[in-house]
N, CA, C and O atoms as a DFTB+ gen file, in Angstrom:
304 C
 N C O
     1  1      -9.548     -10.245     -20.120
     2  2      -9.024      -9.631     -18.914
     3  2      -9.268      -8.125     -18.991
     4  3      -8.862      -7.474     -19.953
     5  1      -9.834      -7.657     -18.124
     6  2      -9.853      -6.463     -17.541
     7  2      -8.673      -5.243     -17.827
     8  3      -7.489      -5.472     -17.579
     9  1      -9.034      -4.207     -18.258
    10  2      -7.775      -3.344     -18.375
    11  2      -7.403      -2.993     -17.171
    12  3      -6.472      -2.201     -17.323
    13  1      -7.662      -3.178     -15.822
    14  2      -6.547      -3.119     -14.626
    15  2      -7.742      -4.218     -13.855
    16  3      -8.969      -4.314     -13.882
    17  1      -6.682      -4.907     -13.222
    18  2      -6.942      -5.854     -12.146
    19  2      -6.074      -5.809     -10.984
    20  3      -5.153      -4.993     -11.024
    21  1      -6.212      -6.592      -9.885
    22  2      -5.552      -7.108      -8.651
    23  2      -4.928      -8.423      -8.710
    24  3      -5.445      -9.529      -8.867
    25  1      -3.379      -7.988      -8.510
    26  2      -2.468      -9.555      -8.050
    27  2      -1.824      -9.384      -6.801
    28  3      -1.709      -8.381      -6.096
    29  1      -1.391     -10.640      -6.644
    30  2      -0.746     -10.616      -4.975
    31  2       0.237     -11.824      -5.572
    32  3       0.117     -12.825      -6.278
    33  1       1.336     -11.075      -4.816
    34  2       3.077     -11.692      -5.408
    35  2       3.040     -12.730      -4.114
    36  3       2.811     -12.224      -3.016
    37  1       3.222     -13.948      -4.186
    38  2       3.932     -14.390      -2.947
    39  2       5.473     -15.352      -3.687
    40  3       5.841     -15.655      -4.822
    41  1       6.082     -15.584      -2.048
    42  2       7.179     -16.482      -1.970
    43  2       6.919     -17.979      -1.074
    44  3       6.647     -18.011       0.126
    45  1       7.019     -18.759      -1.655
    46  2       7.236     -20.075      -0.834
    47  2       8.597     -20.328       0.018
    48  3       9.461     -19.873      -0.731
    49  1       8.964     -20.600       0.673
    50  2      10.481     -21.191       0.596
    51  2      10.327     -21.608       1.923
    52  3       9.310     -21.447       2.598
    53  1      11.639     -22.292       2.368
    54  2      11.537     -23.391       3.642
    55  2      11.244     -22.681       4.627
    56  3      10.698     -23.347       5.507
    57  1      11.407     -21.240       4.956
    58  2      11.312     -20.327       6.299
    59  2       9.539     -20.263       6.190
    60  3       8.943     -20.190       7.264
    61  1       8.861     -20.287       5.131
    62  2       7.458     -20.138       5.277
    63  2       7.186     -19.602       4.144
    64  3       7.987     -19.614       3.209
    65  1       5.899     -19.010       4.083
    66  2       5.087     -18.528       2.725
    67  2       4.967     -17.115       3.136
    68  3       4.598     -16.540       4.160
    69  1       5.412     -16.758       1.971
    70  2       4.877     -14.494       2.280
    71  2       4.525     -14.008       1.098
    72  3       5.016     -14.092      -0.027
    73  1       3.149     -13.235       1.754
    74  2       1.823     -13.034       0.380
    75  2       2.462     -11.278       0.467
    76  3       2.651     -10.605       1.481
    77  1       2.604     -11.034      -0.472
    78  2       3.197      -9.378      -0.752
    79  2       0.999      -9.045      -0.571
    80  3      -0.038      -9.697      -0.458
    81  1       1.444      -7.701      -0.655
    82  2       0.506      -6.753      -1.036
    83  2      -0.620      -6.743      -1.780
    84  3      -0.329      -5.924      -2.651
    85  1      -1.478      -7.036      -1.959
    86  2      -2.510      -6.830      -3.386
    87  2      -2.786      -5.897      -3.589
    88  3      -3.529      -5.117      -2.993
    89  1      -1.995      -5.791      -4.839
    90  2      -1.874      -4.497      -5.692
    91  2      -2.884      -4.302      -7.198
    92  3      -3.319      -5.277      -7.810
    93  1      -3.091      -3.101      -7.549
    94  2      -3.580      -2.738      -8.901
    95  2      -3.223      -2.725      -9.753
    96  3      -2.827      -1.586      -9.999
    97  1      -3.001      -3.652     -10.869
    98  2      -1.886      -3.041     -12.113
    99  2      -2.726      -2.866     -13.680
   100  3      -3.894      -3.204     -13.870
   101  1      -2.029      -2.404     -14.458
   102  2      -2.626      -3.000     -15.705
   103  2      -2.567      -3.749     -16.282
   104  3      -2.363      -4.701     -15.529
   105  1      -2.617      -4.241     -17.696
   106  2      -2.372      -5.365     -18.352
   107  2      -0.664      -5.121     -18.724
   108  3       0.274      -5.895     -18.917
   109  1      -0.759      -4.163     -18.717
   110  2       1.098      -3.686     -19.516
   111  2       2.462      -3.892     -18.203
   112  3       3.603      -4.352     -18.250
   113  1       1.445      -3.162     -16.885
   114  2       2.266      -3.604     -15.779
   115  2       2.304      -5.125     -15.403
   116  3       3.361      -5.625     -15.016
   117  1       1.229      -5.811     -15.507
   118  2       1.331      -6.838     -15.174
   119  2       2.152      -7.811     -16.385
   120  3       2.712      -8.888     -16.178
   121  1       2.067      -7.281     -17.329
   122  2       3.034      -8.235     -18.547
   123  2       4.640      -7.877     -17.608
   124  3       5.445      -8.682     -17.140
   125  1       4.656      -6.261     -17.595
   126  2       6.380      -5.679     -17.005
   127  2       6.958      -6.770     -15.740
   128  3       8.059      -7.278     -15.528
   129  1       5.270      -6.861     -14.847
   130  2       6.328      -7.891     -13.915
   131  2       6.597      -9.501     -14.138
   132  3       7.634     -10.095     -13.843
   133  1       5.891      -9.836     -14.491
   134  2       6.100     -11.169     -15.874
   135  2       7.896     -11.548     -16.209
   136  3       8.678     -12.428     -15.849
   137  1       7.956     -10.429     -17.023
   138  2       9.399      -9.792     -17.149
   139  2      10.488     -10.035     -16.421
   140  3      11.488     -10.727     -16.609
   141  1      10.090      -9.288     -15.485
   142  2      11.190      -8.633     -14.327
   143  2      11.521     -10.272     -13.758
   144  3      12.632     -10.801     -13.791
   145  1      10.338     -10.858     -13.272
   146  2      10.284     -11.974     -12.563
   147  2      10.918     -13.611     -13.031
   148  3      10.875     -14.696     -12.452
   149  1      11.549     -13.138     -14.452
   150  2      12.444     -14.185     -15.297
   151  2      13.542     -14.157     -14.548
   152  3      14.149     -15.201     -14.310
   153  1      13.991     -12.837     -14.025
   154  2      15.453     -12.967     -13.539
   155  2      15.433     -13.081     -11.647
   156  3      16.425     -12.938     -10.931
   157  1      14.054     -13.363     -11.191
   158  2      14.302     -13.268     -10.014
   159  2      15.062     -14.182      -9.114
   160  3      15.021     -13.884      -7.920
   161  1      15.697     -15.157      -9.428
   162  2      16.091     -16.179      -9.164
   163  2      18.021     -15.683      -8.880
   164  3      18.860     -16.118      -8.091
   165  1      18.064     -14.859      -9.707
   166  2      19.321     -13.936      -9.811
   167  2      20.030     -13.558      -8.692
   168  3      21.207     -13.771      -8.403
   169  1      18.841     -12.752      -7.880
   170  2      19.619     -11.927      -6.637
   171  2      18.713     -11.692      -5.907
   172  3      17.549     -11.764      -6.301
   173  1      19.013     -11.381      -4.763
   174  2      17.802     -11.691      -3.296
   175  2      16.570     -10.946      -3.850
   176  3      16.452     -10.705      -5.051
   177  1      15.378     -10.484      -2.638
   178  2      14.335     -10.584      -3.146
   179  2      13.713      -9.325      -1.743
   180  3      14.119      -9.506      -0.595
   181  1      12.999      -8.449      -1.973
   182  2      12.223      -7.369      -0.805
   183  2      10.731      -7.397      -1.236
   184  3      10.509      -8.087      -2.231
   185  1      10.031      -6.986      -0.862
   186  2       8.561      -7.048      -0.669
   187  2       7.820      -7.049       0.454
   188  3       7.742      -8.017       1.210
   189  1       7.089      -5.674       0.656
   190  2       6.125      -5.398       1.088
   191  2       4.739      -6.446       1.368
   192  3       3.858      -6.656       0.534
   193  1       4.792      -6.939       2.543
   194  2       3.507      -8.056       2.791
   195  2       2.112      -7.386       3.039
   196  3       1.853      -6.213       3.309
   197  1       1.368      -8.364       2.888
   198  2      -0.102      -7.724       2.912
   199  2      -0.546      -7.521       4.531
   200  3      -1.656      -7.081       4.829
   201  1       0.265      -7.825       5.335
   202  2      -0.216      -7.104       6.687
   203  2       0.449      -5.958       7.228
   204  3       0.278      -5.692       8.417
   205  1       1.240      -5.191       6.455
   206  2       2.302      -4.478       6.312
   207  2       3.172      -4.075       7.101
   208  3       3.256      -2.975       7.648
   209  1       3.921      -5.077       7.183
   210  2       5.203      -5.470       6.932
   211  2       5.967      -6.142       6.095
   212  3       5.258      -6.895       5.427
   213  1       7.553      -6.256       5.701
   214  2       8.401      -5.912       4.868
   215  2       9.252      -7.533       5.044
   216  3       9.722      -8.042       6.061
   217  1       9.222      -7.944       3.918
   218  2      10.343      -8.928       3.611
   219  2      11.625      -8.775       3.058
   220  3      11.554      -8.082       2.044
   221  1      12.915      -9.188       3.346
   222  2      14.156      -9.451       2.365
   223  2      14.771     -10.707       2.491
   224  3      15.207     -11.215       3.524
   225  1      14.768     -11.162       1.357
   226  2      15.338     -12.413       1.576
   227  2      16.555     -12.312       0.631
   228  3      16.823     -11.716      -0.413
   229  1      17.268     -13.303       1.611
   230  2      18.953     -12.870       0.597
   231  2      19.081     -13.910      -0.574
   232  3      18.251     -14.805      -0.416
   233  1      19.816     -14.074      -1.646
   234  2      20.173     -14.508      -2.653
   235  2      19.886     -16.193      -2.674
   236  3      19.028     -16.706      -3.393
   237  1      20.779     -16.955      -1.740
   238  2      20.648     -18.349      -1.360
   239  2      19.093     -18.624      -0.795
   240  3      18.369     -19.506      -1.258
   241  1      18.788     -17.903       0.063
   242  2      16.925     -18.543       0.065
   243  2      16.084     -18.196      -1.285
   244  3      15.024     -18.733      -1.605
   245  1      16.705     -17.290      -1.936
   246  2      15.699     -17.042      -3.136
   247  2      15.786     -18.168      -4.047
   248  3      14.703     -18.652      -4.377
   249  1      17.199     -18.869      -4.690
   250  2      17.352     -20.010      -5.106
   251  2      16.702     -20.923      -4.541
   252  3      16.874     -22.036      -5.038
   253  1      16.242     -20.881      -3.967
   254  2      15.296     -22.281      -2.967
   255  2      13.638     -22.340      -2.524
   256  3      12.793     -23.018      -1.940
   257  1      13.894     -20.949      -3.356
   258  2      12.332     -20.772      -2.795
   259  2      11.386     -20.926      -4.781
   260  3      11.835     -21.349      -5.846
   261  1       9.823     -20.266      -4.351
   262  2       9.438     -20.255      -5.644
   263  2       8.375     -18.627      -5.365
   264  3       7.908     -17.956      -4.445
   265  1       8.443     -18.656      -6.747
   266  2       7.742     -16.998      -6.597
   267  2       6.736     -17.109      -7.652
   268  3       6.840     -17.410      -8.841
   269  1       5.694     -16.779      -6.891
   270  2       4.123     -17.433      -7.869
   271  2       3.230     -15.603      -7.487
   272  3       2.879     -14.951      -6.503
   273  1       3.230     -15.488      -8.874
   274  2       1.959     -14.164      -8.822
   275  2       0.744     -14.944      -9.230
   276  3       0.566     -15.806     -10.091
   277  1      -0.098     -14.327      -8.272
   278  2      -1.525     -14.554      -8.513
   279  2      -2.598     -13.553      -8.733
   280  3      -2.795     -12.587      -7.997
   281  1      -3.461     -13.928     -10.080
   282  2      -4.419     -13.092     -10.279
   283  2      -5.755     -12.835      -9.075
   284  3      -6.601     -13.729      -9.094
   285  1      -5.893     -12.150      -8.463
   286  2      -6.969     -12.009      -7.451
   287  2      -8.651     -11.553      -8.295
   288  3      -9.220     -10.548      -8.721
   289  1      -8.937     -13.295      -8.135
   290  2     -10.927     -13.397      -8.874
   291  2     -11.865     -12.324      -7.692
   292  3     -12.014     -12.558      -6.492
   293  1     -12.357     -11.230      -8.398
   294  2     -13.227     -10.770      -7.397
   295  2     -14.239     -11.194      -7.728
   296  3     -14.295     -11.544      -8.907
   297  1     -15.663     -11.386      -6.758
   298  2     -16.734     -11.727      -6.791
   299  2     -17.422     -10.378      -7.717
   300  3     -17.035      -9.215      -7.598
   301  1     -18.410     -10.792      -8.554
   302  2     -19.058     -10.056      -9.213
   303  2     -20.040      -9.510      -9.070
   304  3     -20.481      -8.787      -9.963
């Protein structure tokens, strides 16, 4: 892996699917959100979508939903 790449955070849950942003990180940021994303299940959830505009979802849809980061393959 690349010392910085592109991921895009999304959420599933019953209201629909929302693709956050594709962002730049490094290998160290991308381990940090790894991390962070153990406890997301905890307490609601905000994010910036890739057509920009803004999500919040409160606590009870976050329990119900699923939160999948994806590595973005660029063509070579």
């Amino acid at each position: 892996m690349n010392n910085r790449f592109k991921i895009q955070i999304s959420i599933l849950c019953e209201f629909g699917n929302y693709y956050g942003e594709i962002i730049q990180v490094s290998l160290e940021q991308y381990r940090n959100i790894i991390e962070l994303s153990k406890n997301y299940y905890e307490t609601g959830f905000e994010m910036a979508l890739e057509d920009g505009s803004f999500v919040i979802l409160p606590p009870d849809i976050v329990k119900k939903s699923v939160l999948q980061i994806n590595i973005i393959k660029e063509d070579v």
